[in-house]
KETOR-449777 format. One record per residue (C-alpha): residue in three letters; x, y, z. Coordinates in nm, 2 decimals. Layout:
<pts>
[pt "ALA" [X Y Z]],
...
</pts>
This chain:
<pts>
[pt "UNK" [2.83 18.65 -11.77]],
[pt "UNK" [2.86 18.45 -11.45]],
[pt "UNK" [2.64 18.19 -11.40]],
[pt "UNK" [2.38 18.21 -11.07]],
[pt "UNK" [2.49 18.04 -10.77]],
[pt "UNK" [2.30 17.83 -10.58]],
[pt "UNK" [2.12 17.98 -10.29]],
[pt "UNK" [2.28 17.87 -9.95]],
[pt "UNK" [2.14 18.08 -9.71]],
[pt "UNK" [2.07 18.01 -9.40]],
[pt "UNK" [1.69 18.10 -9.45]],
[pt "UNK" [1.62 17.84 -9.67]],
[pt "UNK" [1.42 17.56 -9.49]],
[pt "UNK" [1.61 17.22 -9.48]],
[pt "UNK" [1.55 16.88 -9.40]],
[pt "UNK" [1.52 16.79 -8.99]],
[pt "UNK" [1.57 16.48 -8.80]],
[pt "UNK" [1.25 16.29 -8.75]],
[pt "UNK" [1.20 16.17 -8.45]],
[pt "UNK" [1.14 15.77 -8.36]],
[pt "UNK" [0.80 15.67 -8.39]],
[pt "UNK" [0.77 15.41 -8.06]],
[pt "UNK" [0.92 15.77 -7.88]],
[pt "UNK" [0.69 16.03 -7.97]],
[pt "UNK" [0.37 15.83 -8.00]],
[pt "UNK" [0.41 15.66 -7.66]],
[pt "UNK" [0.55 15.99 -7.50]],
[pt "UNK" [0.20 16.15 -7.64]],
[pt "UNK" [-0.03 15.91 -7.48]],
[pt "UNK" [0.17 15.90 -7.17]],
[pt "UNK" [0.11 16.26 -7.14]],
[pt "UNK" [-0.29 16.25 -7.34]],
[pt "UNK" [-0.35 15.97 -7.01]],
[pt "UNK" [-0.25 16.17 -6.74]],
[pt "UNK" [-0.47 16.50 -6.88]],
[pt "UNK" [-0.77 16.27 -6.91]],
[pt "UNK" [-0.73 16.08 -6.55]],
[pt "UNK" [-0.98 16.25 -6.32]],
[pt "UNK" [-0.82 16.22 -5.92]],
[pt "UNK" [-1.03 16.20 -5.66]],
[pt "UNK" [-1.01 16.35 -5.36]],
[pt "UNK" [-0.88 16.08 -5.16]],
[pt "UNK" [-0.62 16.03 -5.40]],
[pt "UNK" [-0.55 16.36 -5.41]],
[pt "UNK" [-0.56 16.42 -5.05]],
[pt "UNK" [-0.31 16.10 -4.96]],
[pt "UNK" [-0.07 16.28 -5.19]],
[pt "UNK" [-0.11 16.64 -5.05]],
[pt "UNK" [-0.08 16.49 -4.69]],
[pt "UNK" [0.23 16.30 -4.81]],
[pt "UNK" [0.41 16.64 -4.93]],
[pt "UNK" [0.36 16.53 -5.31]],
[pt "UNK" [0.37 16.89 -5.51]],
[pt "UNK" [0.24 16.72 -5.78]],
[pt "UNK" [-0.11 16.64 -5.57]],
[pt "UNK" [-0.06 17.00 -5.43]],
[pt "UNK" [-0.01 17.19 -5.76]],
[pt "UNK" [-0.41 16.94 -5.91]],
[pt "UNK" [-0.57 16.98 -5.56]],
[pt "UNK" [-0.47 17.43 -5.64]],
[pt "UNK" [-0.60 17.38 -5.97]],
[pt "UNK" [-0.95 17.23 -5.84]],
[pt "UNK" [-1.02 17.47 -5.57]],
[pt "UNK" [-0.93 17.75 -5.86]],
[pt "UNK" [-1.18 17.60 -6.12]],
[pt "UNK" [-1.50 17.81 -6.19]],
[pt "UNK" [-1.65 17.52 -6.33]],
[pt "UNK" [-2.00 17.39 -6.10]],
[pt "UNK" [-1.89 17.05 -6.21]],
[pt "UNK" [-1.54 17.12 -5.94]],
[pt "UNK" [-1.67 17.31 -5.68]],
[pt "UNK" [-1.84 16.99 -5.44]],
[pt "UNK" [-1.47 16.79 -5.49]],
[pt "UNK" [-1.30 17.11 -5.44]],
[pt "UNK" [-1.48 17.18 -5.11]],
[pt "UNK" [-1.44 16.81 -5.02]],
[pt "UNK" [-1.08 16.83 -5.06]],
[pt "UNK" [-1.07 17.18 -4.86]],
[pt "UNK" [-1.27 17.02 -4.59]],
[pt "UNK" [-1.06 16.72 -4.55]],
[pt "UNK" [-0.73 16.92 -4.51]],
[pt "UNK" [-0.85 17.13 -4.27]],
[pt "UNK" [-0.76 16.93 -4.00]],
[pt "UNK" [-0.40 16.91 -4.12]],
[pt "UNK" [-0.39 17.27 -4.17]],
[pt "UNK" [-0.31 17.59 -3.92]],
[pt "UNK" [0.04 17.50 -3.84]],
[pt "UNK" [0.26 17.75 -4.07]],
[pt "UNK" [0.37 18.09 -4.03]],
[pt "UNK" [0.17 18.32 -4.30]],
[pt "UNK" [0.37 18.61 -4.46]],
[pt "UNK" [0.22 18.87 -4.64]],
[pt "UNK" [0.44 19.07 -4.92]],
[pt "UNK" [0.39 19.33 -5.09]],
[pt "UNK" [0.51 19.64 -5.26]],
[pt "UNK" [0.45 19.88 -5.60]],
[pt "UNK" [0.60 19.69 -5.90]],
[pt "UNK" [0.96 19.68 -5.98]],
[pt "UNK" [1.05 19.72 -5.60]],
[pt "UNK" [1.24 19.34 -5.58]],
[pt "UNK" [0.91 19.14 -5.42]],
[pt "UNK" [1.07 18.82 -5.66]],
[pt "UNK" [1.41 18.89 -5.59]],
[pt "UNK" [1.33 18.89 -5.21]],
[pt "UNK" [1.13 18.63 -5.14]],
[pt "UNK" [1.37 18.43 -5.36]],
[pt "UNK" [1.63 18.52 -5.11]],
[pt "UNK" [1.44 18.50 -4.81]],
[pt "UNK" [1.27 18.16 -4.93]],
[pt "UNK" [1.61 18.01 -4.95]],
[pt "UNK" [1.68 18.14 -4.62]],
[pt "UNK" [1.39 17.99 -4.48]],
[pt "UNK" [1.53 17.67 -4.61]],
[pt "UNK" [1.82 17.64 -4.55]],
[pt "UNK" [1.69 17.65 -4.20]],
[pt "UNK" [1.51 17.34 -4.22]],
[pt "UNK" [1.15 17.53 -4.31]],
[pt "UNK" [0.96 17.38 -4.63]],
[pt "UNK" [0.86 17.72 -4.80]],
[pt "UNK" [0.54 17.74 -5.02]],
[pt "UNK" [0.52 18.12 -5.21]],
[pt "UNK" [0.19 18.21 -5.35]],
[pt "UNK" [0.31 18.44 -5.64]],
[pt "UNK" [-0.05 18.64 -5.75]],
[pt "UNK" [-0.04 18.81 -6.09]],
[pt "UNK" [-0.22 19.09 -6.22]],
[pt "UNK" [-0.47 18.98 -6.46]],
[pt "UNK" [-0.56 19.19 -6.76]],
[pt "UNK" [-0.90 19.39 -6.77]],
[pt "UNK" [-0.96 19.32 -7.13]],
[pt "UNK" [-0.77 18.99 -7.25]],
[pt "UNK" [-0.82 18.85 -6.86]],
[pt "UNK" [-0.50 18.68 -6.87]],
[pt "UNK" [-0.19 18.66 -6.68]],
[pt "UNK" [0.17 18.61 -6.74]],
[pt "UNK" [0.22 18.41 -6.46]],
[pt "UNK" [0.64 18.45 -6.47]],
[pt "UNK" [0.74 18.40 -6.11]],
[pt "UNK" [0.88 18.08 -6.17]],
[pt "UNK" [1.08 18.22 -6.40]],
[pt "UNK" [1.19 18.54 -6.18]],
[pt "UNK" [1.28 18.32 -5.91]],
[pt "UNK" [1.55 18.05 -6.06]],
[pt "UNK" [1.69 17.94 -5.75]],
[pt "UNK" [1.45 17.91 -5.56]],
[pt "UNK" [1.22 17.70 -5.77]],
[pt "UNK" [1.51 17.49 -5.76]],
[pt "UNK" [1.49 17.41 -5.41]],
[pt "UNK" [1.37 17.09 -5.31]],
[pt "UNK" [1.22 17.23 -4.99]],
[pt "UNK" [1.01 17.49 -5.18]],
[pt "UNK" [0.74 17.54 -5.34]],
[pt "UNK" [0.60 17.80 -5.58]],
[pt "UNK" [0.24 17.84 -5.75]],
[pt "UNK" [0.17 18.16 -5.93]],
[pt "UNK" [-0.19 18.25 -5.99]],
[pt "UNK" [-0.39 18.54 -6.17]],
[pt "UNK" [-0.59 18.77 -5.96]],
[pt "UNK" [-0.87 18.77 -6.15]],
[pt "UNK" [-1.14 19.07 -6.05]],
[pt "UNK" [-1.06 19.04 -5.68]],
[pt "UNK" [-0.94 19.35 -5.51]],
[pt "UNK" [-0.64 19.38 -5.32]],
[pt "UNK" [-0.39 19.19 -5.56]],
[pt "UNK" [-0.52 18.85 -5.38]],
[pt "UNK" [-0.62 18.56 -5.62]],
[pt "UNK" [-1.00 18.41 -5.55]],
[pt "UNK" [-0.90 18.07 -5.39]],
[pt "UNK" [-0.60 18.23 -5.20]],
[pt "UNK" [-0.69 18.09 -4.88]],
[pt "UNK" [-0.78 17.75 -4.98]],
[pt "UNK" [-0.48 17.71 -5.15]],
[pt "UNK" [-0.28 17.81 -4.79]],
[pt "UNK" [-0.53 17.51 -4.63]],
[pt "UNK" [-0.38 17.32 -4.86]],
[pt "UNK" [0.00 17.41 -4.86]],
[pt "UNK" [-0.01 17.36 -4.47]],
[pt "UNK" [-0.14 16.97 -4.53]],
[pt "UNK" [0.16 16.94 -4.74]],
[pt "UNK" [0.38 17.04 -4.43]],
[pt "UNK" [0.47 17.42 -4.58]],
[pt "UNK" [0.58 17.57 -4.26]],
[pt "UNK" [0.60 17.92 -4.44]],
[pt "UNK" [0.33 18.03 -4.66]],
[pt "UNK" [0.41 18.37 -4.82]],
[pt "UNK" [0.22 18.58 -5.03]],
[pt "UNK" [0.30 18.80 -5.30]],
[pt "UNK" [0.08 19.04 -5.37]],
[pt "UNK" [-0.02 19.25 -5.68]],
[pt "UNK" [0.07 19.57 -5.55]],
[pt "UNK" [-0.05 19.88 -5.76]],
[pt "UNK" [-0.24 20.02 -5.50]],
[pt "UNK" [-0.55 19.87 -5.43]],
[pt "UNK" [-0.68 19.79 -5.09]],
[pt "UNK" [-0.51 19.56 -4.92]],
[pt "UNK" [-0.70 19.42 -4.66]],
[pt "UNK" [-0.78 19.14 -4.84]],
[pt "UNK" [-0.40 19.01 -4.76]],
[pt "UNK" [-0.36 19.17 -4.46]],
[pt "UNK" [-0.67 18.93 -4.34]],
[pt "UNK" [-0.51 18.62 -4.40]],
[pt "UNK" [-0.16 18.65 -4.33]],
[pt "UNK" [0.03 18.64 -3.92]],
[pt "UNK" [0.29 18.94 -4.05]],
[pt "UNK" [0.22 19.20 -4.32]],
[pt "UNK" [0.57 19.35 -4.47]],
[pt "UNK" [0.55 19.67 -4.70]],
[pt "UNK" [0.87 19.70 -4.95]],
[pt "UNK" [0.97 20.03 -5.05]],
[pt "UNK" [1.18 20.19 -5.23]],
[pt "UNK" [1.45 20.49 -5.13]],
[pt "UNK" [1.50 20.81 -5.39]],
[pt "UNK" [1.19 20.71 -5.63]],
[pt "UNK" [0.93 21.01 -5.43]],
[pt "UNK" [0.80 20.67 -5.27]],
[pt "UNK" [0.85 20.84 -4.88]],
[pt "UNK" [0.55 21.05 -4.88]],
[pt "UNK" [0.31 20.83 -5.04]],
[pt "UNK" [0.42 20.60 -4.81]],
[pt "UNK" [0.29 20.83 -4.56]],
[pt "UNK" [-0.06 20.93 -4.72]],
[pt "UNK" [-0.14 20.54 -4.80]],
[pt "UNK" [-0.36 20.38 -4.50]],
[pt "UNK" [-0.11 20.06 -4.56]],
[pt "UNK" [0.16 20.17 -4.37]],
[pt "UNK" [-0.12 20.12 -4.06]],
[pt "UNK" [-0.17 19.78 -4.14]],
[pt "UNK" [0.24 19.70 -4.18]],
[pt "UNK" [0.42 19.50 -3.90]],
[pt "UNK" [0.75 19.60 -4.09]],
[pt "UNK" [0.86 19.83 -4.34]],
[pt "UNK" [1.21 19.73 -4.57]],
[pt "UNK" [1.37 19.94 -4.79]],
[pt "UNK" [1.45 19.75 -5.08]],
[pt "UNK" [1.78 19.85 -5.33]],
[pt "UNK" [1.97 19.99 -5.04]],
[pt "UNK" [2.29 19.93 -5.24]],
[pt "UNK" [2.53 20.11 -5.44]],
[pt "UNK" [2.51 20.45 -5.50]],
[pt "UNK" [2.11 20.44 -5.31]],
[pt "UNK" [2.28 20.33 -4.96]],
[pt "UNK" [2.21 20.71 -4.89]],
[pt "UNK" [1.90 20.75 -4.99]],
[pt "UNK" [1.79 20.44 -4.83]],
[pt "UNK" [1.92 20.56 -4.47]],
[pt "UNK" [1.70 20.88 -4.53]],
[pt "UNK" [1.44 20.70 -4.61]],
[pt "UNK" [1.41 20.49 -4.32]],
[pt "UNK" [1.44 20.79 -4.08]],
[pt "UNK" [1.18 20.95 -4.24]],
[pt "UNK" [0.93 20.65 -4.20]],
[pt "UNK" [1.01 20.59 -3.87]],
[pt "UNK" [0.86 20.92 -3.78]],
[pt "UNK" [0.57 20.87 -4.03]],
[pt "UNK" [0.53 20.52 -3.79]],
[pt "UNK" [0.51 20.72 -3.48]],
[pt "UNK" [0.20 20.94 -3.67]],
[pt "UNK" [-0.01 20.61 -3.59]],
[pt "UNK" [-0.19 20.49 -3.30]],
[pt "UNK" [-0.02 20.17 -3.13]],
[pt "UNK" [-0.14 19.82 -3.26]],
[pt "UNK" [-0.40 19.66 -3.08]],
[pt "UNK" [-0.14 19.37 -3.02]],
[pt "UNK" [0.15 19.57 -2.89]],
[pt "UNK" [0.36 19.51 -3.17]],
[pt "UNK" [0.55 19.86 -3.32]],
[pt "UNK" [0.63 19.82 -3.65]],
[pt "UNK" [1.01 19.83 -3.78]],
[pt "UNK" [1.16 19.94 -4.05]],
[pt "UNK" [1.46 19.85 -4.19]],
[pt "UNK" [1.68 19.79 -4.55]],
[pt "UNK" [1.80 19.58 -4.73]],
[pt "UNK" [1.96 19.43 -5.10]],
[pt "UNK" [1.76 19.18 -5.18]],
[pt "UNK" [2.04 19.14 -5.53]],
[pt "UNK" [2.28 19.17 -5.25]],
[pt "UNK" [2.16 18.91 -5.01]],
[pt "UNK" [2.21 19.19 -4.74]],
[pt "UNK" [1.97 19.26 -4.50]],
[pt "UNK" [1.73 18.99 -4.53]],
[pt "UNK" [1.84 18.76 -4.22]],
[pt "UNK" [1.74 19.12 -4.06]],
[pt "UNK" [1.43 19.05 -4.15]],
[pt "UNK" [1.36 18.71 -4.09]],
[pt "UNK" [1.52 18.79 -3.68]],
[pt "UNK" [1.23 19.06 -3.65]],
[pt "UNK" [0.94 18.78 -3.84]],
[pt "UNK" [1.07 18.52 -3.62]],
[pt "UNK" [1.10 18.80 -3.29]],
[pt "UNK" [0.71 18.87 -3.39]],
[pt "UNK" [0.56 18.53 -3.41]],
[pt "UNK" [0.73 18.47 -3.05]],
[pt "UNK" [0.60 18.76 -2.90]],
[pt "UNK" [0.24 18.71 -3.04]],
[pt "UNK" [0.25 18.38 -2.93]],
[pt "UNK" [0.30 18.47 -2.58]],
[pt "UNK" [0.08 18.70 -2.53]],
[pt "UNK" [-0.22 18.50 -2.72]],
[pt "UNK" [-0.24 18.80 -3.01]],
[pt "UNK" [-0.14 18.50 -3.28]],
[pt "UNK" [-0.43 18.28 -3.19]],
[pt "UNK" [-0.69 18.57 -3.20]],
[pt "UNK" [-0.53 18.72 -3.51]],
[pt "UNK" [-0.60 18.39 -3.69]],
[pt "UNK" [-0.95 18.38 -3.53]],
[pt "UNK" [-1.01 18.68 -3.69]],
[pt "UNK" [-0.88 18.53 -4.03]],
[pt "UNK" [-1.16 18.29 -3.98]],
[pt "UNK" [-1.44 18.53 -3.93]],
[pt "UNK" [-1.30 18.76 -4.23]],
[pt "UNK" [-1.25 18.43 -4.46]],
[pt "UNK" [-1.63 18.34 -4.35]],
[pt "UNK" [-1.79 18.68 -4.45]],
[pt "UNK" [-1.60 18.67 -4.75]],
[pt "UNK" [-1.75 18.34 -4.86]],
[pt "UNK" [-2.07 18.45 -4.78]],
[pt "UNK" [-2.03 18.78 -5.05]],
[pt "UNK" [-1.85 18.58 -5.30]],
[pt "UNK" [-2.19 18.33 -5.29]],
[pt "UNK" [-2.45 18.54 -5.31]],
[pt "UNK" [-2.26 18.78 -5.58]],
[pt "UNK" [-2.22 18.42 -5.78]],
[pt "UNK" [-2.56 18.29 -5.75]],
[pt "UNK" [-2.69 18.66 -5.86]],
[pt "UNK" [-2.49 18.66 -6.19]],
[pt "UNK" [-2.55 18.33 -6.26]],
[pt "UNK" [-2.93 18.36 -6.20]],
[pt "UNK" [-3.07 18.32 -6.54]],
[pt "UNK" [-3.33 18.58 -6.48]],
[pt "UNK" [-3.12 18.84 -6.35]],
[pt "UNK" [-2.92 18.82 -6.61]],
[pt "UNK" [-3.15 18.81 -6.91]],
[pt "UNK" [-3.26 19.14 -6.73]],
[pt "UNK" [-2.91 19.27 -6.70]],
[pt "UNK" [-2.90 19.27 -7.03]],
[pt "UNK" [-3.18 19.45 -7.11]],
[pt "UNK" [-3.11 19.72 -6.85]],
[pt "UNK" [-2.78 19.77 -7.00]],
[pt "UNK" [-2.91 19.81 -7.36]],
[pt "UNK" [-3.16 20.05 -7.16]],
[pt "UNK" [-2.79 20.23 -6.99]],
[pt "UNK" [-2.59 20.27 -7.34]],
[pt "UNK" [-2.94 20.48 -7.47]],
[pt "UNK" [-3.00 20.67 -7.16]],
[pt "UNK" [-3.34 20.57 -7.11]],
[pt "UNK" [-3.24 20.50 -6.72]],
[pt "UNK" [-2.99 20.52 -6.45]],
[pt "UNK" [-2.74 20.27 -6.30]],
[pt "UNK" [-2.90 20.33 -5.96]],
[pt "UNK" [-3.28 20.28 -6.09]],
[pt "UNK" [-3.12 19.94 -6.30]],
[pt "UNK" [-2.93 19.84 -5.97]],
[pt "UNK" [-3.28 19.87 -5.78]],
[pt "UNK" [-3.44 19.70 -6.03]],
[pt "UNK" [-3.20 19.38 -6.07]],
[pt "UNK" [-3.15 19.36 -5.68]],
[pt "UNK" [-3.56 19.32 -5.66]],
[pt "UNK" [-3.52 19.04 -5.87]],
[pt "UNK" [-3.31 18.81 -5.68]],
</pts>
């Protein structure tokens, strides 16, 4: 009988290379320091004005906090970049999952820069109902681009707010503008909600759809395609060139359906490969023939009057729904009523009447 051989497998747990002490220890407190220095806002702001992303990516973090201890330093720093601010062009994006949003803007972004444009994307992620969290993989979609020196790319979770637009999404294009972004674009969510919320805040709102995937009609039925100043057909390539011809017949005549824009504008639709790199410098001519044309004719300055007036009303409803949740009456109460709701002893209305009262 053969005697046992020792075990060499590659399973077995071996020895590693430690590292140096004076290397890890001051690498740690480098990096414990930095976490523990507080900016202020003038720093922060000097930095922001001065193009630093590093500033840019803190002062997005602040204005995103929920803590009351960040909110007067987040509104100071919102405050002092307004004046910098309002001198971009805002591009809404959005589009059902899986249609290429990443893989465009990617594309488009290092269009825009090649240009000479500094490009800032404000990636949005859905956030989970139960766990609340987000994957946040943008970055990670979008390897070239985040790449680019003249670019810039913050993903954020959406949080509860409708519309696939994250909570702070307008500070944060204050913001990007005192850096000297001259494109802002917004990814949106996309899984249907209402998307007012982006189309409030942006200068040109582009729907991407897709060709083949039963996408045409519901196209059609959705009130977004109203709200669209162009409409791409993304994955026009290969074996879906076809379809994607089709399909942009077939919206053009759902386009016509509508009444004109208040501004004049009729909406296009085109397609592209984003993979490809086809088709997108299509769509940056018709952007860039848009922003002219509502410049002349004064449509851009009202449009972003209106962003004001909607970005005011909003504040106002995010406030008072804030300061009623956080009421420590109201919400001993809700509580109670809710208790009250799970043994059907009353009615959301009659708790909703109740609750309301006390505020």
């Amino acid at each position: 009988m053969s005697k046992p051989t020792k075990n060499t497998s590659a399973l077995n747990e071996q020895a590693g290379i430690e590292q140096p002490d004076a290397l890890s220890k001051s690498a740690a407190q480098k990096l414990q320091e930095a976490r523990k220095k507080k900016h202020s806002v003038k720093e922060l702001l000097h930095g922001i004005l001065n193009g630093n992303v590093t500033a840019l990516s803190r002062g997005i973090t602040l204005i995103e906090s929920t803590a009351t201890k960040h909110q007067e330093k987040a509104k100071a720093l919102v405050e002092a970049c307004l004046p910098h601010s309002n001198n971009s062009i805002r591009v809404g994006i959005t589009g059902v999952p899986g249609v290429g949003k990443s893989t465009f803007i990617e594309q488009y972004g290092n269009l825009l820069t090649t240009k000479g444009h500094k490009v800032a994307v404000l990636a949005v992620d859905p956030s989970s109902s139960l766990s609340k969290g987000s994957i946040l993989g943008d970055k990670t979609r979008m390897e070239s681009l985040v790449t680019n020196e003249k670019a810039f790319i913050r993903p954020s979770a959406s949080g509860d707010s409708l519309g696939g637009v994250a909570r702070k999404t307008r500070e944060a294009i204050i913001l990007c503008e005192a850096a000297g972004f001259t494109y802002i674009i917004i990814e949106t969510v996309g899984v249907g909600q209402s998307e007012t919320a982006v189309h409030s805040m942006t200068d040109f709102f582009l729907l991407l759809k897709l060709a083949g995937a039963g996408d045409e009609l519901q196209g059609i039925k959705r009130g977004i395609m109203e709200m669209a100043d162009a409409i791409v057909i993304n994955k026009a390539d290969g074996e879906n060139i076809r379809a994607a011809k089709i399909a942009k017949v077939e919206f053009n005549r759902a386009l016509h359906l509508y009444p004109p824009k208040s501004n004049g504008w009729i909406a296009k639709t085109l397609t592209c490969s984003a993979l490809n790199n086809e088709g997108v410098e299509e769509v940056d001519t018709v952007i860039a023939d848009f922003v002219s044309e509502m410049k002349e004719s004064n449509h851009f300055a009202s449009k972003r009057n209106e962003q004001q007036k909607f970005w005011l009303l909003q504040t106002i409803e995010s406030r008072l729904k804030s300061d009623f949740y956080n009421d420590e009456k109201i919400s001993a109460e809700l509580e109670k009523q809710l208790i009250l709701l799970s043994e059907n002893k009353t009615t959301p209305f009659a708790a909703a009447a109740l609750l309301l009262e006390l505020s």
